[in-house]
C-alpha positions as CSV (number, residue, x, y, z in Angstrom):
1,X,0.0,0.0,0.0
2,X,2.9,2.4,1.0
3,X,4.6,1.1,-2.5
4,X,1.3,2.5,-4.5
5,X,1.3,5.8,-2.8
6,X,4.5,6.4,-3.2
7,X,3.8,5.6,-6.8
8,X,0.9,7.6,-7.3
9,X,2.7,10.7,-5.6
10,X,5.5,10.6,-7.9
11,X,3.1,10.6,-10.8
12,X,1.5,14.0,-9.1
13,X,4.8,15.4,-9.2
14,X,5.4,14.2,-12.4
15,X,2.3,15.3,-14.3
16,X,2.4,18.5,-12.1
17,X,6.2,18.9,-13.2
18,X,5.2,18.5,-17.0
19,X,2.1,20.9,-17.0
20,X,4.4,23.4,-15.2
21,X,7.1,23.1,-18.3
22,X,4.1,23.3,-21.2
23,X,3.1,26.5,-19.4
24,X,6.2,27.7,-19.8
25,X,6.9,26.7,-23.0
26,X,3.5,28.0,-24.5
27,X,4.5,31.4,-22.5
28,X,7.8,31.6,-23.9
29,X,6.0,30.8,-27.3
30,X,3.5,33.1,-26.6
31,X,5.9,35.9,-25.7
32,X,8.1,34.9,-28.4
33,X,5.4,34.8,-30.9
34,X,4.7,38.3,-29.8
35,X,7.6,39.6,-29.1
36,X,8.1,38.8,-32.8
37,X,4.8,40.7,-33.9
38,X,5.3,44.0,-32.0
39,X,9.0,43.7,-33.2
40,X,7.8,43.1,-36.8
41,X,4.8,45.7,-36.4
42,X,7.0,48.4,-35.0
43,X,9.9,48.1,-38.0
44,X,6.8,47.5,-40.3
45,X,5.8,50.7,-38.6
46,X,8.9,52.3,-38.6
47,X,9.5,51.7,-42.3
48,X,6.1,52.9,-43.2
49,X,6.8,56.0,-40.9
50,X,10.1,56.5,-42.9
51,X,8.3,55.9,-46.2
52,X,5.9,58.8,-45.8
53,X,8.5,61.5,-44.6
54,X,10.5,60.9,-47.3
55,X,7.3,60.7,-50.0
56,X,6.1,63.6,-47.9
57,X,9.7,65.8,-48.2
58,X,9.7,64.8,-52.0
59,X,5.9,65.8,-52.5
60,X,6.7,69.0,-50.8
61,X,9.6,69.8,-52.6
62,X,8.2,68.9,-56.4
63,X,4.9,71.3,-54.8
64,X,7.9,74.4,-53.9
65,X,9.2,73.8,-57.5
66,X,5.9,73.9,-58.8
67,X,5.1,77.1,-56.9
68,X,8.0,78.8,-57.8
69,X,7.5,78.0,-61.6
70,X,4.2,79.8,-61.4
71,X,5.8,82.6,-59.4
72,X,7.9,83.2,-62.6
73,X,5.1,82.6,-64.6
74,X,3.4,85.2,-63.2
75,X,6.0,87.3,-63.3
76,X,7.3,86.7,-66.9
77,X,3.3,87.1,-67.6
78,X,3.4,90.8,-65.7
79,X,6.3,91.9,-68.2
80,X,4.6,90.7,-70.9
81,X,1.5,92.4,-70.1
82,X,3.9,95.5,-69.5
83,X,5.7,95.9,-72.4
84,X,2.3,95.7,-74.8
85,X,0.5,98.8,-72.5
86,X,3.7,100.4,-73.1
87,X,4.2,100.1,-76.3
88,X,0.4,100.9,-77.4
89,X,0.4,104.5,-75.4
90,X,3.6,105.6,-77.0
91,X,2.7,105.1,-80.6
92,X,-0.9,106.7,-80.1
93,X,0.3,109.5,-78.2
94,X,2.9,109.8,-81.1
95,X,0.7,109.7,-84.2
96,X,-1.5,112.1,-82.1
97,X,0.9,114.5,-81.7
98,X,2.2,115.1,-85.5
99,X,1.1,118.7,-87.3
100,X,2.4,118.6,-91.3
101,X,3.9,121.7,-92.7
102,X,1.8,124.0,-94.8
103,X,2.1,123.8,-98.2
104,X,1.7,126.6,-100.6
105,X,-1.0,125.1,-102.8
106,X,-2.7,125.0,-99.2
107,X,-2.6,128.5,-98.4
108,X,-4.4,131.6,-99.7
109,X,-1.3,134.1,-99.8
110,X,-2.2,137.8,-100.2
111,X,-0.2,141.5,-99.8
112,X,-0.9,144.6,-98.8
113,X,0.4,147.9,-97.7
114,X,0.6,148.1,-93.8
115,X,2.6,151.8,-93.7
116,X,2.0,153.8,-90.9
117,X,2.5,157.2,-90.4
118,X,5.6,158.5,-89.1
119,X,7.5,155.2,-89.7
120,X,11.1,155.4,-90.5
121,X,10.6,152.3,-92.9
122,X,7.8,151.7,-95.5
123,X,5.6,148.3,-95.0
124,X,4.2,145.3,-96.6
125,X,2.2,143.2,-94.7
126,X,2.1,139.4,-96.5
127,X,-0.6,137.2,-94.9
128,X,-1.2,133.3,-94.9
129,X,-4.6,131.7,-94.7
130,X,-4.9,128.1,-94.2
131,X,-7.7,127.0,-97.3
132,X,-6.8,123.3,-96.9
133,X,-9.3,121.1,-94.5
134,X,-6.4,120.2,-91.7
135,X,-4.1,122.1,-88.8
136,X,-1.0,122.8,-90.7
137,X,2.6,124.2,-89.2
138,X,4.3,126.9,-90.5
139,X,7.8,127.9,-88.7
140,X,10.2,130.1,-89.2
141,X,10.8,132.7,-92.1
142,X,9.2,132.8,-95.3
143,X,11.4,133.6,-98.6
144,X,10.6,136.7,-99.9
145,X,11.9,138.3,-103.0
146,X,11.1,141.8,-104.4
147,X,11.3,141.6,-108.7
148,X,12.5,144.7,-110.1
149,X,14.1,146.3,-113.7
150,X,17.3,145.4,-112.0
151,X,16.7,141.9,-111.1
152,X,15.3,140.1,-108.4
153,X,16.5,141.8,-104.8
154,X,16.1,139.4,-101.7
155,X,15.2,139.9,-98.3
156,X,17.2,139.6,-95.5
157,X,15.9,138.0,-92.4
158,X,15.4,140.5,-89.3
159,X,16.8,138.0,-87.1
160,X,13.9,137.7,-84.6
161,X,13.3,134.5,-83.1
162,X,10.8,132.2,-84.9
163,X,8.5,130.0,-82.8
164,X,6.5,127.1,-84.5
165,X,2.9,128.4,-85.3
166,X,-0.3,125.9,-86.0
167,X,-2.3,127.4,-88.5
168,X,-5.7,126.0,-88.0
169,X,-8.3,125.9,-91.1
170,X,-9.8,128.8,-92.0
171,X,-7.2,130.9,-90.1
172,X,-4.5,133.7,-91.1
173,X,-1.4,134.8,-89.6
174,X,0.5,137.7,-91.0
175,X,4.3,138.9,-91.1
176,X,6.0,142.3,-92.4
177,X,8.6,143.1,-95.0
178,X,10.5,146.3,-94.9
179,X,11.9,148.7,-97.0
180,X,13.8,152.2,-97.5
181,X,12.1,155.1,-98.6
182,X,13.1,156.7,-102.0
183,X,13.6,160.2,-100.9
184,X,16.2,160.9,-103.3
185,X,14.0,162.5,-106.2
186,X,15.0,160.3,-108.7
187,X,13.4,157.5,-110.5
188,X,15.2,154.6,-108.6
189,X,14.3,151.1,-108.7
190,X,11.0,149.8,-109.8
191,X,9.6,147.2,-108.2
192,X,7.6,145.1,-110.2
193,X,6.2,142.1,-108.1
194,X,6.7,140.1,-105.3
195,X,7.8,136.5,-105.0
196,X,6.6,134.3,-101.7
197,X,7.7,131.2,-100.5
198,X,6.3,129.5,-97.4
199,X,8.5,128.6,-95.3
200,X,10.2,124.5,-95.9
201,X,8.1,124.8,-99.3
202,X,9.8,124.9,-102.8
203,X,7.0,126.4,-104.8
204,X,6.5,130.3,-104.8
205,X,3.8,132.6,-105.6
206,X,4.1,135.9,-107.5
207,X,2.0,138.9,-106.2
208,X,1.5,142.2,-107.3
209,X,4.1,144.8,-105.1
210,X,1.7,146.8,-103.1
211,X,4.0,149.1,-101.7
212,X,6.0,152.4,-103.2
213,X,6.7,152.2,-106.8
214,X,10.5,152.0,-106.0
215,X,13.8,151.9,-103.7
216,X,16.0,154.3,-103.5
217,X,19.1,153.3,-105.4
218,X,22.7,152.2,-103.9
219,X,26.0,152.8,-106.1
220,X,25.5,149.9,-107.6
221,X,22.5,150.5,-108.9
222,X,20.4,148.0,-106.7
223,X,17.5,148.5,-104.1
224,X,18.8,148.8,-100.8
225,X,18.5,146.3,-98.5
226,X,15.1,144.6,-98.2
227,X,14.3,142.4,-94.6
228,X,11.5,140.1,-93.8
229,X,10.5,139.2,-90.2
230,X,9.2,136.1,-89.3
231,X,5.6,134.3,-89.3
232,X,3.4,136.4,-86.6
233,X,5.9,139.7,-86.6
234,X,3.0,142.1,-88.6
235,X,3.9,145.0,-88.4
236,X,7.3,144.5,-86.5
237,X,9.5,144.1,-89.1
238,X,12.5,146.6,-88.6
């Protein structure tokens, strides 16, 4: 009986021996198995974290190059627009701006005598009316040339400053020529016409001389000195 006891006891011991060492082993599996998992999840984890910063640092650097490309754009797209408004407001203001010179088959050109009394000078005063349909400029001094039995006898220019007029349509302006008296008694020269030119025009017109019949004469037998102010200087021409 003591045999069987003793028997049955070490089989207790035994079987309580053996479950002990399964328990163990499944915990060591168990820990093991996770051990393995959480290891595996974090450096699955950890890969995928390191997979999105560096997509993430790429994505945001292709989106900074992207934004800077439109930021030239942009810019490059500002010039553009620039340049064209530039461009367009010079050439209109340009064209706008442009007066053409009167031309003598534009203008009505008359003479007539403007003497007053007590001058020291006799007086001519030529006139230029604008017939054509447009604003025309006239600037500076006209050519003016006296025909006489001696020849032609040009003007000379007074020398007064000649500012740029706009002769609108329908409107005159008016400048003097000068000339000597002929106090002498004598026939002298006889002036026969009068040649006009406007002035930076070619073609002349020939008027009748409305002035004294003559100049006195010089030793040479020409007309003294002749002058012609410029356009607007009626009346002022010595």
């Amino acid at each position: 009986m003591r045999v069987h006891k003793l028997t049955i006891a070490a089989l207790a011991v035994a079987a309580g021996l053996s479950l002990t060492a399964c328990q163990g082993d499944s915990d060591n599996a168990d820990g093991q198995s996770t051990g393995s998992s959480n290891s595996s999840s974090s450096s699955n984890s950890g890969k995928d974290s390191g997979g999105t910063d560096t997509d993430g640092k790429s994505a945001d650097g292709e989106n900074t190059a992207v934004s800077g490309g439109g930021s030239d754009g942009a810019s490059d797209g500002g010039s553009g627009s620039g340049k064209g408004s530039g461009k367009g407001s010079g050439k209109g203001s340009g064209t706008d701006s442009e007066t053409a010179k009167c031309l003598t088959d534009h203008l009505e050109i008359t003479a007539a005598d403007g003497t007053v009394g007590g001058d020291q000078e006799e007086t001519v005063v030529v006139g230029f009316k604008n017939a054509g349909a447009k604003d025309c400029l006239l600037t500076g001094y006209a050519g003016v040339d006296l025909k006489t039995n001696y020849g032609r006898v040009s003007a000379e220019r007074t020398g007064q400053e000649a500012d740029p007029v706009v002769l609108k349509s329908g409107e005159d302006v008016f400048f003097g020529v000068t000339y000597p008296k002929n106090d002498s008694g004598g026939s002298g020269v006889r002036v026969e016409g009068l040649v006009v030119t406007p002035p930076n025009e070619t073609k002349s017109v020939t008027l009748d001389w409305p002035g004294k019949a003559s100049l006195p004469v010089t030793e040479d037998g020409s007309g003294t000195p002749v002058r012609v102010g410029p356009i607007g200087s009626a009346g002022q021409g010595g």
